[in-house]
MDTraj code that builds the backbone (N, CA, C; nanometers):
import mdtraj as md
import numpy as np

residues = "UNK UNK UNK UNK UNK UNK UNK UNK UNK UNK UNK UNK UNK UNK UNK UNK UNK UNK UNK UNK UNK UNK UNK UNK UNK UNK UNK UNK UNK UNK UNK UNK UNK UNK UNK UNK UNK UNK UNK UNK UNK UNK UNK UNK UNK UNK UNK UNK UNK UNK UNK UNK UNK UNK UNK UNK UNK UNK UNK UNK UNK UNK UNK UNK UNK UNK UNK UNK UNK UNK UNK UNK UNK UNK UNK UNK UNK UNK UNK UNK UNK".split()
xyz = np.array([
    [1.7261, -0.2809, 0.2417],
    [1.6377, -0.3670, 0.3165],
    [1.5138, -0.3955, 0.2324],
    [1.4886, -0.5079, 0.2208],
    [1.3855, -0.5617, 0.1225],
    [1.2623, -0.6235, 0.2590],
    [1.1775, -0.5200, 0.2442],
    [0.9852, -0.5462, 0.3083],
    [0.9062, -0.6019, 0.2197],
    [0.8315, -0.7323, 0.2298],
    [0.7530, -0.8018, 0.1355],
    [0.6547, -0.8465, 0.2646],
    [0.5534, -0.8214, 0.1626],
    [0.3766, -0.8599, 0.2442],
    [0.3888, -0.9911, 0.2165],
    [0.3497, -1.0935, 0.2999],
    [0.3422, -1.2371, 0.3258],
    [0.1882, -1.2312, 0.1521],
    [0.2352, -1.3392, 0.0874],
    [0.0900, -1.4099, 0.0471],
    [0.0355, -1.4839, 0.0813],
    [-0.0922, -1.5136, 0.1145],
    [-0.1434, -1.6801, 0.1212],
    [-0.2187, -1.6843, 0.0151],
    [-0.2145, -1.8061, -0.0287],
    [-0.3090, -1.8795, -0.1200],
    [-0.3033, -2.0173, -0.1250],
    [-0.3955, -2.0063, -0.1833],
    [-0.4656, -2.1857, -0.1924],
    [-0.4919, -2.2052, -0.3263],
    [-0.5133, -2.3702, -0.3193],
    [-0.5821, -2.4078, -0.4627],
    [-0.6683, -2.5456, -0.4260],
    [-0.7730, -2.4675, -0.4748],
    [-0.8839, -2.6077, -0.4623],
    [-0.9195, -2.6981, -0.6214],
    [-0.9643, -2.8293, -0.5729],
    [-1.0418, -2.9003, -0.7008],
    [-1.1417, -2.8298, -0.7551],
    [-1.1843, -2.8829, -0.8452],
    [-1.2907, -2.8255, -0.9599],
    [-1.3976, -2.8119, -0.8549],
    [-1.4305, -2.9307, -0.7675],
    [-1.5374, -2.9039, -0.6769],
    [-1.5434, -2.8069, -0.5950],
    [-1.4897, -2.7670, -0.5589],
    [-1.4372, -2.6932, -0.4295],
    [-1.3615, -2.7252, -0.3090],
    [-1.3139, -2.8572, -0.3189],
    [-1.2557, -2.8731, -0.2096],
    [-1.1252, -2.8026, -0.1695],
    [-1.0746, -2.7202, -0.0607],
    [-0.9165, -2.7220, -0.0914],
    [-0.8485, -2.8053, -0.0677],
    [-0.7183, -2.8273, -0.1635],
    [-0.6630, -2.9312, -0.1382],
    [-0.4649, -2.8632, -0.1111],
    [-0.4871, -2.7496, -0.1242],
    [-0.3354, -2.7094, -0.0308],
    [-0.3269, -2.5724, -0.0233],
    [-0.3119, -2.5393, 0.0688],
    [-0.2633, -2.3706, 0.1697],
    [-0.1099, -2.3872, 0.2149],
    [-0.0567, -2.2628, 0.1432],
    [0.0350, -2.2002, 0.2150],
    [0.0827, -2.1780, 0.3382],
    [0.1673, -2.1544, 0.4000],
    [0.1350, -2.1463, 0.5535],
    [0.1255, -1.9889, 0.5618],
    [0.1193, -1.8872, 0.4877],
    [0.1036, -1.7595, 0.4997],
    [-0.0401, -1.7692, 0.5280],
    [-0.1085, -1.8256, 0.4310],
    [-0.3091, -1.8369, 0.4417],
    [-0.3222, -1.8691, 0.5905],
    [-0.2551, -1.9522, 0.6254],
    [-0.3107, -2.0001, 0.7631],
    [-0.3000, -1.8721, 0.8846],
    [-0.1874, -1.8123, 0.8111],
    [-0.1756, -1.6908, 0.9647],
    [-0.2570, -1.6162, 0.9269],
    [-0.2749, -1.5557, 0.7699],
    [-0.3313, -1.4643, 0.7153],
    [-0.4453, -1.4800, 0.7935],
    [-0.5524, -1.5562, 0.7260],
    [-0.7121, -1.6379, 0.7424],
    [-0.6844, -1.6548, 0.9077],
    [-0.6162, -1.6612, 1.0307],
    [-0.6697, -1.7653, 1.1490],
    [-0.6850, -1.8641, 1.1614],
    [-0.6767, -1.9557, 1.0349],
    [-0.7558, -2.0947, 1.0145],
    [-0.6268, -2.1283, 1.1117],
    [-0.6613, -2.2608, 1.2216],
    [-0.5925, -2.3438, 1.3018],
    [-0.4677, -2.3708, 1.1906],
    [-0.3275, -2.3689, 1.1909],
    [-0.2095, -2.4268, 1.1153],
    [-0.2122, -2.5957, 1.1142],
    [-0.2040, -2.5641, 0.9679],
    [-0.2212, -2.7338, 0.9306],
    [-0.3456, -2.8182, 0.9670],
    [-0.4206, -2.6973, 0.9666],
    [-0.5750, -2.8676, 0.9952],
    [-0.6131, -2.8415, 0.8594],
    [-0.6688, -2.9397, 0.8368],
    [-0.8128, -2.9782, 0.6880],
    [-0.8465, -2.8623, 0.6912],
    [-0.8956, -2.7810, 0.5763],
    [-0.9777, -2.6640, 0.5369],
    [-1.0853, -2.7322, 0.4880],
    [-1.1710, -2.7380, 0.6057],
    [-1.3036, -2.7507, 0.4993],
    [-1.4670, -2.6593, 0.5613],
    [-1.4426, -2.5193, 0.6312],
    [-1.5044, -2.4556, 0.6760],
    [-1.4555, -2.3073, 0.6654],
    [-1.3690, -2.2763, 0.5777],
    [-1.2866, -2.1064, 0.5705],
    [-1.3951, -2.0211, 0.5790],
    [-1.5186, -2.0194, 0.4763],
    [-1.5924, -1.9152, 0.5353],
    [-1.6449, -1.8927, 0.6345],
    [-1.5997, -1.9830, 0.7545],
    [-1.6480, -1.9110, 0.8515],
    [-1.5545, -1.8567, 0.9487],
    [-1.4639, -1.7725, 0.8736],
    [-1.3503, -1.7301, 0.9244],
    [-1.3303, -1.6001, 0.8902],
    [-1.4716, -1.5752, 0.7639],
    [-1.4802, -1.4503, 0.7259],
    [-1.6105, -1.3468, 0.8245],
    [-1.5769, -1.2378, 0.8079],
    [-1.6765, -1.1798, 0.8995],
    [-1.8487, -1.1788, 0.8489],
    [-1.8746, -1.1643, 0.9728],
    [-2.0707, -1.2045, 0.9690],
    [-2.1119, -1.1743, 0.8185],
    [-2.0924, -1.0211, 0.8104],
    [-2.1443, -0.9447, 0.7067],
    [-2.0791, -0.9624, 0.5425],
    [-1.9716, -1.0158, 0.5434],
    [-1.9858, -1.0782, 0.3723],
    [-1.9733, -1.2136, 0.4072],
    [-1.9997, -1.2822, 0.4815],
    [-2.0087, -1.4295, 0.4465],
    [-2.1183, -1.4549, 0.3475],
    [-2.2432, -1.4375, 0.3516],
    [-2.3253, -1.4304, 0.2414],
    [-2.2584, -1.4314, 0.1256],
    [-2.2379, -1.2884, 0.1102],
    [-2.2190, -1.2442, -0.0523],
    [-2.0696, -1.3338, -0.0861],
    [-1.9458, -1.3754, -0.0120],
    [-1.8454, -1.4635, -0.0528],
    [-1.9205, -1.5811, -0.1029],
    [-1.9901, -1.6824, -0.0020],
    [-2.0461, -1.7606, -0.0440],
    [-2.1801, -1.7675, -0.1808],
    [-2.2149, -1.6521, -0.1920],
    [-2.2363, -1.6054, -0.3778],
    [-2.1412, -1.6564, -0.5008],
    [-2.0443, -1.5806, -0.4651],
    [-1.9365, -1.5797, -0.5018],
    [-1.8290, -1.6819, -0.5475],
    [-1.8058, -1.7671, -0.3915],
    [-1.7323, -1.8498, -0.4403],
    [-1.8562, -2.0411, -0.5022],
    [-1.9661, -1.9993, -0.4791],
    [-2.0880, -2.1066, -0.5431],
    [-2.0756, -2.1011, -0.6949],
    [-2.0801, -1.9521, -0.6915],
    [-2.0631, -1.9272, -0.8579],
    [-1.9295, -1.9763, -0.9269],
    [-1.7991, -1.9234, -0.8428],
    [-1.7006, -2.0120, -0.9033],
    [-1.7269, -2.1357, -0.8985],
    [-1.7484, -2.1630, -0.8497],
    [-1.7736, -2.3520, -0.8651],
    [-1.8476, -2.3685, -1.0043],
    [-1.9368, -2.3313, -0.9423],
    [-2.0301, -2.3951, -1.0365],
    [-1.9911, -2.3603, -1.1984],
    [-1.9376, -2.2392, -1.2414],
    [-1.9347, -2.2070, -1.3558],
    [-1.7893, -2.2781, -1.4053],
    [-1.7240, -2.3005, -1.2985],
    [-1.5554, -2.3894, -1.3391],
    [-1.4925, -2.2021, -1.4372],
    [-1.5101, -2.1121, -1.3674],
    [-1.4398, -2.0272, -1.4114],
    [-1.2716, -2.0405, -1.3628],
    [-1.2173, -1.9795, -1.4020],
    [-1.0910, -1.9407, -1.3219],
    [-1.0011, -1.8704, -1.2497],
    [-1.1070, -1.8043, -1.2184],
    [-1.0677, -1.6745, -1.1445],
    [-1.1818, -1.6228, -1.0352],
    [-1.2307, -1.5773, -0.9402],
    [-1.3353, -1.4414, -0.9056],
    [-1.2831, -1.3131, -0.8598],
    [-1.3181, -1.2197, -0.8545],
    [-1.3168, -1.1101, -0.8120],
    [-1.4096, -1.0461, -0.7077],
    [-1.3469, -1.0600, -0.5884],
    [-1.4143, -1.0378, -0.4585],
    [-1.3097, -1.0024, -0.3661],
    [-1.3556, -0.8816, -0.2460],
    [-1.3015, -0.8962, -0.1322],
    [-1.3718, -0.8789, -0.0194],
    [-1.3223, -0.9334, 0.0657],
    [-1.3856, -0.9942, 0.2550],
    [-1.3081, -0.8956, 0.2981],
    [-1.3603, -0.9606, 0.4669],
    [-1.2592, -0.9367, 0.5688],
    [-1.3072, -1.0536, 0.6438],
    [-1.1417, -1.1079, 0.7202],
    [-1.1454, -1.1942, 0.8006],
    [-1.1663, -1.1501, 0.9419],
    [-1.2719, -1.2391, 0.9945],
    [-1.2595, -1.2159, 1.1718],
    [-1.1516, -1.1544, 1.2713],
    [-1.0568, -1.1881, 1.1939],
    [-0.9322, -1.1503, 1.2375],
    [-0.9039, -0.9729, 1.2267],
    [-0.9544, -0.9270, 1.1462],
    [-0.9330, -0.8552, 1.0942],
    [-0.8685, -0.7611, 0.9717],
    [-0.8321, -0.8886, 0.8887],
    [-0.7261, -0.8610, 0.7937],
    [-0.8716, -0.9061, 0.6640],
    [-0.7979, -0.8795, 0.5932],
    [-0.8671, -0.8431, 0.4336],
    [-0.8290, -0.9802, 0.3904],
    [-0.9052, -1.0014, 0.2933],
    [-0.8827, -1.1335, 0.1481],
    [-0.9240, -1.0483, 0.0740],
    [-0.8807, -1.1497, -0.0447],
    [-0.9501, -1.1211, -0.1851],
    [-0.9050, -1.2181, -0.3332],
    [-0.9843, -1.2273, -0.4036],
    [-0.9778, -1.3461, -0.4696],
    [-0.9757, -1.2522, -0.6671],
])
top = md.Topology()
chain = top.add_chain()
for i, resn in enumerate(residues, 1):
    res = top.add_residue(resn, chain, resSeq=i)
    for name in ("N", "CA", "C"):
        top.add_atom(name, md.element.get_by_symbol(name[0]), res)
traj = md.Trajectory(xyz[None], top)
């Protein structure tokens, strides 16, 4: 019997926009299935929304390719980038 943890991920433009999610992200994250993403952090809990939004400003802005961070979603489940 083969057990595998769902992934979600996304990939956004250079700007930040996202421009496609998985449908794992959507259960993962809470985000409504299949609407526009254009508000995820606020899907993360009170207390690292701040420091994500550090985080993912800096990815932007630096056009790195990667960050290294982890949340938790409202939901209760973990991210991490």
């Amino acid at each position: 019997m083969f057990l595998g943890s769902p992934v979600g991920f996304f990939r956004c433009t250079p700007d930040g926009y996202v421009s496609y999610a998985n449908q794992a992200w959507y259960e993962l994250v809470g985000y409504p299935p299949g609407a526009v993403i254009t508000n995820w952090g606020d899907y993360i809990v009170d207390e690292d929304q701040r420091r994500i939004r550090a985080v993912w400003e800096e990815y932007i802005e630096t056009g790195a390719e990667s960050c290294a961070a982890e949340w938790q979603w409202k939901n209760k489940r973990y991210g991490e980038c």
